[in-house]
C-alpha positions as CSV (number, residue, x, y, z in Angstrom):
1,X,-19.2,-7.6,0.8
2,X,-18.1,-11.0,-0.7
3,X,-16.6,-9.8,-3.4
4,X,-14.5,-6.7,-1.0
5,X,-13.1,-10.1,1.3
6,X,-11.9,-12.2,-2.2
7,X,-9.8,-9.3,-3.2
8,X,-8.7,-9.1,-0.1
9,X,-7.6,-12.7,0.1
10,X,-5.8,-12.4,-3.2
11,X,-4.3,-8.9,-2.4
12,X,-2.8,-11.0,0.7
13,X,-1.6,-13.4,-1.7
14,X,-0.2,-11.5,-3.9
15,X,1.5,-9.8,-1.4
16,X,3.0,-13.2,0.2
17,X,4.4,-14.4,-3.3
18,X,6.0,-11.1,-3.7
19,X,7.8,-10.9,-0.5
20,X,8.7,-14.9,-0.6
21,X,10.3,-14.5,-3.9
22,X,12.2,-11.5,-2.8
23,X,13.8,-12.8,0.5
24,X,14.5,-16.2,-1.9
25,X,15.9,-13.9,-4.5
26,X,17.8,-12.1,-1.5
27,X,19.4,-15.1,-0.1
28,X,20.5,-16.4,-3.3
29,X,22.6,-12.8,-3.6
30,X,24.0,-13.5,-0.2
31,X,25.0,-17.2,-0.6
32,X,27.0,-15.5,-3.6
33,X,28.9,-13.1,-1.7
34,X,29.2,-15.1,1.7
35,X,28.8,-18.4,3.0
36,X,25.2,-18.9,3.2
37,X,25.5,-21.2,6.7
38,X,26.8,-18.0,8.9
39,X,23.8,-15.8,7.2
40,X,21.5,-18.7,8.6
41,X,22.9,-18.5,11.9
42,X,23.1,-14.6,12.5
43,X,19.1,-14.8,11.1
44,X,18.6,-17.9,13.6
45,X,19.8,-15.3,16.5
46,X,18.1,-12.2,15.5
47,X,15.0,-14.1,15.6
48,X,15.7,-15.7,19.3
C-alpha cells in the first residue's frame, strides 16, 4: 500500500513538471509572435 501512494505522489509530479514546462515553453512561443502583455491579459479574463 505504501509503496502504491509513493508512485503515485511522483506520478503526480512528474505529471506537474511536465505540464509546467510546457505552458512555460508555450508562453515563450507566444511572446515570440505577439506581445506577451495582451496574452496575459486575455488569460487574466478567461480565468475571471
Amino acid at each position: 500500500m505504501k509503496s502504491s501512494q509513493s508512485g503515485a505522489k511522483l506520478s503526480l509530479v512528474v505529471i506537474s513538471i511536465i505540464v509546467l514546462g510546457v505552458s512555460a515553453w508555450f508562453n515563450q512561443a507566444n511572446a515570440e509572435d505577439s506581445p506577451s502583455k495582451t496574452q496575459t491579459q486575455s488569460e487574466l479574463t478567461i480565468a475571471d
